[in-house]
N, C-alpha and C positions, 0 to 999 in steps of 0.2 A: 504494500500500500504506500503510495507515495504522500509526502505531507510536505508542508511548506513549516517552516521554522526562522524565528524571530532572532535577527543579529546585532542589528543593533538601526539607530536611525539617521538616516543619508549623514544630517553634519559631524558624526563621528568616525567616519570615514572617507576623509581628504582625500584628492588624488595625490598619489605614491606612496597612502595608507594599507593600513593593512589590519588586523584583528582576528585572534586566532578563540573560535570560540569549541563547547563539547556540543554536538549533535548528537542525540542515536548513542552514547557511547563511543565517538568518534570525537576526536578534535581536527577541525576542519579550520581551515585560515583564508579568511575572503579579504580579496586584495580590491584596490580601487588602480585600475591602469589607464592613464586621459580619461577618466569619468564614465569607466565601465568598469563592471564586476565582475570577479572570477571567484570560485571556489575551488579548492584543493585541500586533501587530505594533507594533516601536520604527521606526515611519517617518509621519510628518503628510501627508496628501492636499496638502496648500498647496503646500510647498514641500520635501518628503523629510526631514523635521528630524529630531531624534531624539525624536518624542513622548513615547516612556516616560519621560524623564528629567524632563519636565514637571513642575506643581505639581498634586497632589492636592487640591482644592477643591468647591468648591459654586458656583451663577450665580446670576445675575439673572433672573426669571422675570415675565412681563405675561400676563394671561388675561383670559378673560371671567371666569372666576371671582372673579378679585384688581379687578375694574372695573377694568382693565389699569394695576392699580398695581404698583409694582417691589415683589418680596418676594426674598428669598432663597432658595433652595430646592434641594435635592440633595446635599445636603452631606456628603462622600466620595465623591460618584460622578464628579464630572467630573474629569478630566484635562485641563491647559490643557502646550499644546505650547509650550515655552521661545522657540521662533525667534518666531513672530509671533501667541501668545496664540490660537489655533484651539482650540476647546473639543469636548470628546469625551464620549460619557456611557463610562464604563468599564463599564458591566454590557452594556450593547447595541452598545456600537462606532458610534453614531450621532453624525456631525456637527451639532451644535448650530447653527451658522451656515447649514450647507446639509443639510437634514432629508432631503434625497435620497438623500445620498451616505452611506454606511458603512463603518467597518472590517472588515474578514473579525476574526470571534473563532475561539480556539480553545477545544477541551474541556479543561478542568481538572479529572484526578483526584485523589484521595486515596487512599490502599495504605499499610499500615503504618506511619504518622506520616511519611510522605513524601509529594511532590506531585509531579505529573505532567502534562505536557502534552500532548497526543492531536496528531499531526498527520500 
């Protein structure tokens, strides 16, 4: 059964906020990126860490584009996990080191200057 769950409301979550709350028996950490919302579970694939409490950041990027020179790039979107630096995109829940692997995300609503989490 899916429910929606109360996080907190819109002015306590600035953009390049963040707030890691329990769901379900879950701590789930919803991010504000340019004035949209993501959800993602507070746990790193590595080694169970507490990702959400990570640094809000940007990476290091090589392409064919860049003739695989180092630029910078994404900057607010990655989430780096405090235990052993494991990079995450926060809008896709995509492991940056291992482009296999993913986060489960959740649905982030909006209702009445309140935010909500679908799970």
């Amino acid at each position: 059964m899916t429910r929606e769950y109360l996080v907190c409301e819109i002015d306590e979550l600035p953009i390049g906020g963040r707030i890691v709350v329990r769901v379900r028996n879950r701590e789930i950490g919803v991010f504000n990126v340019g004035g949209k919302y993501y959800a993602l579970p507070n746990v790193c694939i590595h080694q169970n860490g507490p990702l959400c409490l990570g640094a809000v950041s940007g990476t290091l990027n090589a392409s064919l584009e860049t003739e695989w020179k180092l630029e910078w790039s994404h900057e607010g979107d990655i989430l780096v996990c405090p235990w052993h630096s494991m990079e995450y995109n926060i809008t896709t829940g995509e492991s940056l080191p291992f482009r296999n692997r993913q986060l489960p995300t959740f649905d982030v609503l909006v209702h009445d200057g309140r935010i909500f989490v679908r799970m």
